[in-house]
C-alpha positions in Angstrom: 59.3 -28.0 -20.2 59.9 -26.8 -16.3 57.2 -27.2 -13.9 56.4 -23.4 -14.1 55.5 -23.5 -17.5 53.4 -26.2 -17.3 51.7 -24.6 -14.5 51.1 -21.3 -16.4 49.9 -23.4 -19.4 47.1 -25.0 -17.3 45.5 -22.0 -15.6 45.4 -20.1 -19.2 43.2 -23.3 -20.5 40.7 -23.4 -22.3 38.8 -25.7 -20.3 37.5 -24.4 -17.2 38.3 -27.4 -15.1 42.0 -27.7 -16.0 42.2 -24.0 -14.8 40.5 -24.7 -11.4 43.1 -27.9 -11.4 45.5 -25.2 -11.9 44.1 -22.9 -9.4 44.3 -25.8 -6.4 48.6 -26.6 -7.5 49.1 -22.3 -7.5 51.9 -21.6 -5.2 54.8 -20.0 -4.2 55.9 -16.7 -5.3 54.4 -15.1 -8.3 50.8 -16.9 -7.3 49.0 -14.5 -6.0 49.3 -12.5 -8.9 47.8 -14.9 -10.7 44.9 -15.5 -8.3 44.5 -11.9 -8.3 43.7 -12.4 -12.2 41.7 -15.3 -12.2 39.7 -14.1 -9.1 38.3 -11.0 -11.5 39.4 -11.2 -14.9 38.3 -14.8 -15.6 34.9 -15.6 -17.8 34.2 -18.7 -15.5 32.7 -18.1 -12.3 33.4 -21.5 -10.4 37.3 -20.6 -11.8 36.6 -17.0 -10.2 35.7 -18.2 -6.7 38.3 -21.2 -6.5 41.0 -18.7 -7.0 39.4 -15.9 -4.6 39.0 -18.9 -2.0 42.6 -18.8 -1.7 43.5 -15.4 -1.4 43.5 -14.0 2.6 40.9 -11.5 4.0 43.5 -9.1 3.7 44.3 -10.0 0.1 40.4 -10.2 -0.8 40.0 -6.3 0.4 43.4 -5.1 -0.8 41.9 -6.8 -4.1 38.6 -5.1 -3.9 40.4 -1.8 -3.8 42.2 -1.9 -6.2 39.5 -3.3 -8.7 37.7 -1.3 -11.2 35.2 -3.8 -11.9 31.7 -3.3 -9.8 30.7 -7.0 -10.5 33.5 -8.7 -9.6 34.4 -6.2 -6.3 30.8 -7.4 -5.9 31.2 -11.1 -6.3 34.5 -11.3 -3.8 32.6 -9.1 -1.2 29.6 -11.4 -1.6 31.4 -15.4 -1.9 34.7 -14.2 0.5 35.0 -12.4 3.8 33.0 -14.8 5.9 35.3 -15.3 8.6 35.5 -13.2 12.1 38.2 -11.9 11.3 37.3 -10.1 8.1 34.7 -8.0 9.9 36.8 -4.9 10.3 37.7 -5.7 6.6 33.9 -5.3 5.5 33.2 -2.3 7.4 35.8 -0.9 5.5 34.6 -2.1 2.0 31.2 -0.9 3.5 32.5 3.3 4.2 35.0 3.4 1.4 33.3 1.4 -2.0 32.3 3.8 -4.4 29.6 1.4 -5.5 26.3 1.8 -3.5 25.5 -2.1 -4.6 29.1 -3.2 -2.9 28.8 -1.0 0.3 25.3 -3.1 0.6 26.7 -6.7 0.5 29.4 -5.8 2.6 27.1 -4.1 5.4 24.9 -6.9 5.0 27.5 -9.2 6.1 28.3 -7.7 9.5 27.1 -8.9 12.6 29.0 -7.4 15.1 26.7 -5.1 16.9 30.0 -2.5 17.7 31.3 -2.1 13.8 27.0 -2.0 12.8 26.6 0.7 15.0 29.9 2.2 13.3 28.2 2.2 9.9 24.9 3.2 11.0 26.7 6.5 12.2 29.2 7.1 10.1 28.7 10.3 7.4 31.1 8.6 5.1 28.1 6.2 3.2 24.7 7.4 5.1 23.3 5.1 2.5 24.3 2.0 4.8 23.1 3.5 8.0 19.1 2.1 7.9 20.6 -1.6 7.2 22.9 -1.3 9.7 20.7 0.1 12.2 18.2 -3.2 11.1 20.6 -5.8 11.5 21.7 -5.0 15.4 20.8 -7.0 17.6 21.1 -5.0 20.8 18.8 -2.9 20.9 20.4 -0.6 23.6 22.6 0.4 20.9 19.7 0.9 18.4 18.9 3.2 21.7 22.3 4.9 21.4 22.1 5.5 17.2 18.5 7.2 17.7 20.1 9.7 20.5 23.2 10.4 18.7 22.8 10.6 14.5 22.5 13.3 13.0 20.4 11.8 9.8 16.7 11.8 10.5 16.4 8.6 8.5 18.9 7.0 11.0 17.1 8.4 13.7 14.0 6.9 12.7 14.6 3.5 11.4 17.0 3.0 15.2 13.5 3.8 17.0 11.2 1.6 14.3 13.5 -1.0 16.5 12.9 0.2 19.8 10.5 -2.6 21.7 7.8 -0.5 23.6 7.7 -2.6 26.1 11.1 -1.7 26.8 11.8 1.6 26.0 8.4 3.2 26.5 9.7 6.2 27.9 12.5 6.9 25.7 9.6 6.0 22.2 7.4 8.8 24.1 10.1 11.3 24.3 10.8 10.8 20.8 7.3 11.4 19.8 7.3 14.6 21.6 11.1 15.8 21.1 12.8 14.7 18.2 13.0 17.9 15.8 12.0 15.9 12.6 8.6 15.1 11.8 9.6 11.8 10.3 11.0 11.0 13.4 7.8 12.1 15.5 5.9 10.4 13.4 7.6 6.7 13.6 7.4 7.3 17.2 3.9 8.1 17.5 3.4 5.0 15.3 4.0 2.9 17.9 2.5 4.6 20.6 -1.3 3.9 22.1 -3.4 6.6 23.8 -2.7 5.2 27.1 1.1 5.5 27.0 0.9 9.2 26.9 -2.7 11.0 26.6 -2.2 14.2 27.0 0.6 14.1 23.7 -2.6 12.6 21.9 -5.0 14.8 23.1 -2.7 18.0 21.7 -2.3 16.2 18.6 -6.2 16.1 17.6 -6.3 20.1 18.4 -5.4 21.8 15.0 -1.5 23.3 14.6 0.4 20.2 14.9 1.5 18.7 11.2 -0.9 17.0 9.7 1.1 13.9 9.4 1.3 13.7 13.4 -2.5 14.5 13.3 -3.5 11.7 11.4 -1.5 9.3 12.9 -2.9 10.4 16.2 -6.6 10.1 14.9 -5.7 6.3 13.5 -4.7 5.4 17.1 -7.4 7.1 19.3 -9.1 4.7 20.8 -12.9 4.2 20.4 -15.2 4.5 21.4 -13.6 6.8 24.1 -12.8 9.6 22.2 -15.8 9.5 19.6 -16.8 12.6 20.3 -13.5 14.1 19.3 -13.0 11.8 15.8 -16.9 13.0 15.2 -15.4 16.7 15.1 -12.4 16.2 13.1 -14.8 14.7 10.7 -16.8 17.5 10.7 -14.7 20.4 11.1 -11.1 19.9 10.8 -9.3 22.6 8.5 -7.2 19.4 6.7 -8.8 17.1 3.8 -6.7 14.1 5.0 -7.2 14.5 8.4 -11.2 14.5 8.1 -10.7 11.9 5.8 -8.8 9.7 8.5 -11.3 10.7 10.7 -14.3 9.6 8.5 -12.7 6.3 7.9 -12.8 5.6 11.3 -17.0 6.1 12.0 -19.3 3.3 11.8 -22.6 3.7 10.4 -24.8 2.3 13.1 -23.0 4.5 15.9 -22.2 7.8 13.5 -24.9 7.5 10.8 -25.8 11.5 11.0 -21.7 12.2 11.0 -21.6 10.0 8.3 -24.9 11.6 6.2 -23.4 15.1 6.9 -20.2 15.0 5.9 -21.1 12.6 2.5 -23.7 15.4 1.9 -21.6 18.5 2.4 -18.2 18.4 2.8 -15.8 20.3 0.8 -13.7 17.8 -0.7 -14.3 14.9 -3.0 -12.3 12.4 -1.0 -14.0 13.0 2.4 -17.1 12.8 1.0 -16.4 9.1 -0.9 -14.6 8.0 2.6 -18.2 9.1 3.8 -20.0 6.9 1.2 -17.9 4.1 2.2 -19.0 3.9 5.4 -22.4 4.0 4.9 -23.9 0.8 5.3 -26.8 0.8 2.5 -28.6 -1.4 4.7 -29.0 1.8 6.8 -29.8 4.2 4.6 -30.6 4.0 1.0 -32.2 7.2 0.5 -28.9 9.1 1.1 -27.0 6.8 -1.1 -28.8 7.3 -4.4 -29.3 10.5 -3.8 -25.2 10.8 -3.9 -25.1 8.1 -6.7 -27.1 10.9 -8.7 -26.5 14.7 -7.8 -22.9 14.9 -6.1 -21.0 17.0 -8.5 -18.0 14.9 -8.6 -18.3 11.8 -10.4 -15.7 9.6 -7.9 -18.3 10.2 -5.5 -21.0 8.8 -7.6 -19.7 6.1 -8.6 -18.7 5.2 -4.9 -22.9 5.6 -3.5 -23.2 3.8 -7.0 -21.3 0.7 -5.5 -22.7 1.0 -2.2 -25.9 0.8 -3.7 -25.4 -2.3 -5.6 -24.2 -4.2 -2.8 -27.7 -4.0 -1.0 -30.5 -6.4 -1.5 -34.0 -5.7 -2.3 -35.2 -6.6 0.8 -35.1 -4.5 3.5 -32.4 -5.2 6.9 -34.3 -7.3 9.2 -32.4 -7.0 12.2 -31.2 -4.4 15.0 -35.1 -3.2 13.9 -34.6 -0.2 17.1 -31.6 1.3 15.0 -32.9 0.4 11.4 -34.1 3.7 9.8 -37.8 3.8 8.8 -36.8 4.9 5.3 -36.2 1.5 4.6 -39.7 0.1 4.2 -39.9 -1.7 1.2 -42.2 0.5 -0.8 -39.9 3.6 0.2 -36.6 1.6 -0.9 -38.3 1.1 -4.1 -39.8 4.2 -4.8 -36.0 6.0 -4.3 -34.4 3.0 -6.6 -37.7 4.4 -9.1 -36.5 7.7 -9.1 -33.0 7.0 -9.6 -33.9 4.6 -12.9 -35.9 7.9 -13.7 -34.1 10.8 -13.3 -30.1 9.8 -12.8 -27.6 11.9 -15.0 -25.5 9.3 -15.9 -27.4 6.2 -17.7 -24.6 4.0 -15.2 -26.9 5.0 -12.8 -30.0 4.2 -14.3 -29.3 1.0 -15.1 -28.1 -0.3 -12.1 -31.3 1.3 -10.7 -33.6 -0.8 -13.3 -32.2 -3.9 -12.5 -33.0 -3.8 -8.9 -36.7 -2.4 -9.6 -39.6 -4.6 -9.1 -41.1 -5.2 -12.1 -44.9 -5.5 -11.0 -44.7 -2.7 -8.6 -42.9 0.0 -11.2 -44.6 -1.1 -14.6 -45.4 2.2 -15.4 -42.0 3.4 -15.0 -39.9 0.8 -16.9 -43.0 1.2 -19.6 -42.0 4.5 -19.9 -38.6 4.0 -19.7 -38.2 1.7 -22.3 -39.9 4.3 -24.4 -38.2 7.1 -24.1 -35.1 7.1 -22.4 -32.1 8.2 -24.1 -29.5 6.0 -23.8 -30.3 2.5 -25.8 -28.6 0.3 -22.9 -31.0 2.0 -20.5 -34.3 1.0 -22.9 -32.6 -2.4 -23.8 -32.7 -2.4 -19.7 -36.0 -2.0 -19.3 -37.4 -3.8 -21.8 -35.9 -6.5 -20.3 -37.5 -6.2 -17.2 -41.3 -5.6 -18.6 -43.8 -8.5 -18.0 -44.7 -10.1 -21.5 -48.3 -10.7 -20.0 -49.1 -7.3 -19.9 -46.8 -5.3 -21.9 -47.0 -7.5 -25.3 -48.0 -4.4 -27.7 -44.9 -2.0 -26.2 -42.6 -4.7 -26.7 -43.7 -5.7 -30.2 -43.8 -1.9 -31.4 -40.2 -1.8 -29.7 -39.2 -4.7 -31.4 -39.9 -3.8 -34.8 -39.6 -0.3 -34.4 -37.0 1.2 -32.1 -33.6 2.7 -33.6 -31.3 0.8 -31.7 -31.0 -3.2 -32.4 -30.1 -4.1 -28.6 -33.5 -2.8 -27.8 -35.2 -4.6 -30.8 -33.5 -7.5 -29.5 -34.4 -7.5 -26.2 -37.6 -6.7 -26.5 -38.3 -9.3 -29.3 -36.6 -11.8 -26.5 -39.2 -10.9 -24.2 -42.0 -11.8 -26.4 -40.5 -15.0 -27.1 -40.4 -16.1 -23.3 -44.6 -15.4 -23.7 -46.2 -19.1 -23.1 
C-alpha cells in the first residue's frame, strides 16, 4: 500500500483525531480538494477548522462561494479570514452572500475604515450599512456616509456617531435639513436648547411632526421655558405631545397645570401622566376624587396608587407651599367619602384601611353593615373598635351572609380583653 493510499485512508477515519493527523500530512496536488471537503462536509468541527486553517484567504472565499451550506460558509467566514490581507476578501463575502447571517460575520470583521465606509454605502446589502457605519472609527467618514447615502437608516445611525463637540454645526444642520424625519429626529436627540434656540423654539409651535415635537419638549430646558411646557400641557392639539409635556411638570412648581389637565383633559393617558405627577402629599382632595369619578378606569387606578403611597399624616414641611386642604381632619373626611361612596369596592378598601378608626366610627359602623361588596364589610369590620362596637360585631359574626365577614368580625371580638 503507497503512501497516497494510506493518506486517503486516514483522513476518511473514523476517529476524529486520525483525520486531523491526516489533515496536518495533506499535501501536494489533489489536497486542496480534500481540505475543501473536510473544511465543510465533515461532522467534526476541530477536523473542519484544521483543514480550513490551511486553505489561503483566497481559497477560504473562493470556498465560501461556491458553498451551498449557510452554516459552514458561516463557520469559515467566522474561524478564517483574520489576516490583513483578507479584508478586501470579506467585504466581498459581506456585498455578495446571499445569507443575511454570513454578510453579518463578514462585515463584522472589517476594520479598515475605507472598505467600512464601502459597505455602509453600498446598495448591494443595505442590511450591512448600520454595522458598518458603527464600527468606523473615523468619524470624518461617519461625516461623509451621513452627507452622501441615500438610506435614511444609514443616514441616521452615521450621525448617532457624530461627537457634538465636534461636529456641532454639521448635527444642527441635520436637525434642520435632512428630508427624513428619522434623520431629524436622531439629530435633534443630541442637540440641547443652547446649540440652536430658535430650531427649538419652532419646534414647540404646532405643524412640525410630532416626533420632532416631543423630542424638542424632552430637551427644553427648565425652568426657562416653563411657561411654554405649561401650554403644550394644556393646549397642544397632539395626545403624546401633552403627554411629554405633563411628564415634565413638577407638582410643587405646576400643581394648578397639573390639577387641570388630570381633571379635564381629553385623553386617558394625559390625564394618568397628570396623576403621576401629583405629589399626594400636595393634594389629596384631587386624587380621590380621580381614584373615584374619572371615567376611565387606568386613570383610577393610577390616583388609586398615588393615594396609597401617602401617609396619614399630613406633609410637615415647605408649610408656605403645602395646600390647606391637607389638614388632618380634611385628609380624613375626603379618605371618608371615598370608603363611602367609591364605585369600585378597590377603592373603598384602600380608603378603609387608611381611616381612623375613632374619628370615622360611624362610617365603618355603617359600612360594615351595608356595603355591598363582602371584602369591603370584612374591611371594616376589621377596623371597628371591640370596646364599643361589641353588639355590631357579634350580630355580624353570627349573622352576615358572607363567612370572611363572619370571620372577621368574630376575630375582632376575640381581641376584646
Amino acid at each position: 500500500m503507497g503512501l497516497r493510499d494510506l493518506l486517503v485512508q486516514k483522513w476518511q477515519h473514523q476517529d476524529s483525531r486520525v483525520r486531523i493527523a491526516a489533515v496536518s500530512e495533506l499535501c501536494g496536488k489533489g489536497a486542496q480538494a480534500v481540505l475543501n471537503r473536510l473544511a465543510v462536509h465533515d461532522p467534526d468541527k476541530a477536523v473542519r477548522r484544521a483543514a480550513a486553517a490551511k486553505l489561503k484567504g483566497e481559497q477560504v472565499a473562493a470556498l465560501v462561494k461556491e458553498t451551498e451550506n449557510e452554516s459552514a460558509r458561516l463557520e469559515l467566514v467566522s474561524t478564517q479570514l483574520n489576516d490583513d490581507e483578507d479584508q478586501p476578501l470579506l467585504l466581498e463575502i459581506a456585498l455578495g452572500d446571499p445569507s443575511g447571517y454570513v454578510r453579518g460575520a463578514a462585515v463584522h470583521k472589517l476594520r479598515v475604515d475605507a472598505l467600512l465606509v464601502a459597505a455602509a454605502l453600498s446598495e448591494q446589502a443595505p442590511d450591512i450599512g448600520s454595522v458598518a457605519v458603527q464600527r468606523l472609527q473615523d468619524l470624518s467618514l461617519a461625516l461623509h456616509v451621513a452627507k452622501t447615502s441615500r438610506r435614511p437608516s444609514i443616514r441616521g445611525e452615521a450621525v448617532r456617531r457624530l461627537d457634538r463637540s465636534l461636529y456641532l454645526e454639521e448635527i444642527v444642520s441635520f436637525a434642520q435639513n435632512d428630508p427624513d424625519d428619522w434623520v431629524r429626529e436622531t439629530a435633534l436627540s443630541q442637540l440641547h436648547r443652547e446649540d440652536c434656540p430658535a430650531l427649538f423654539d419652532a419646534l414647540l409651535q404646532e405643524g412640525p411632526p410630532t416626533r420632532l415635537r416631543i423630542i424638542a419638549v424632552q430637551r427644553t430646558p427648565l425652568p426657562e421655558k416653563i411657561e411654554a411646557i405649561r401650554a403644550l400641557a394644556t393646549a397642544d392639539p397632539e395626545p403624546a405631545v401633552r403627554r411629554t409635556a405633563v411628564s415634565r411638570l413638577e407638582t410643587k412648581r405646576d400643581l394648578l397645570t397639573l390639577i387641570h389637565v388630570a381633571r379635564t383633559d381629553a385623553d386617558a393617558g394625559v390625564r394618568r401622566a397628570a396623576v403621576d405627577g401629583i405629589d399626594p402629599l400636595w393634594i389629596a382632595e384631587v386624587l380621590f376624587a380621580l381614584s373615584t369619578n374619572d371615567p376611565d378606569p387606568t386613570v383610577r387606578a393610577a390616583a388609586r396608587k398615588r393615594c396609597s403611597a401617602a401617609p396619614a399624616a399630613p406633609h410637615q414641611e415647605d408649610d408656605a407651599f403645602r395646600p390647606e386642604t391637607l389638614d388632618r381632619d380634611r385628609w380624613q373626611e375626603f379618605i371618608c367619602r371615598a370608603a363611602a361612596f367609591a364605585t369600585e369596592h378597590e377603592v373603598r378598601e384602600a380608603a378603609i384601611s387608611m381611616l381612623d378608626p375613632f374619628l370615622h366610627e360611624k362610617s365603618l359602623r355603617r359600612i360594615a353593615k351595608h356595603d355591598k361588596s363582602p371584602t369591603v364589610r370584612a374591611g371594616a369590620a376589621m377596623k371597628l373598635n371591640p370596646a364599643t362596637c361589641k353588639k355590631l360585631l357579634k350580630s355580624l359574626a353570627e349573622k352576615d351572609k358572607d363567612a370572611r365577614v363572619r370571620r372577621a368580625a368574630a376575630y375582632r371580638l376575640s381581641s376584646v380583653s
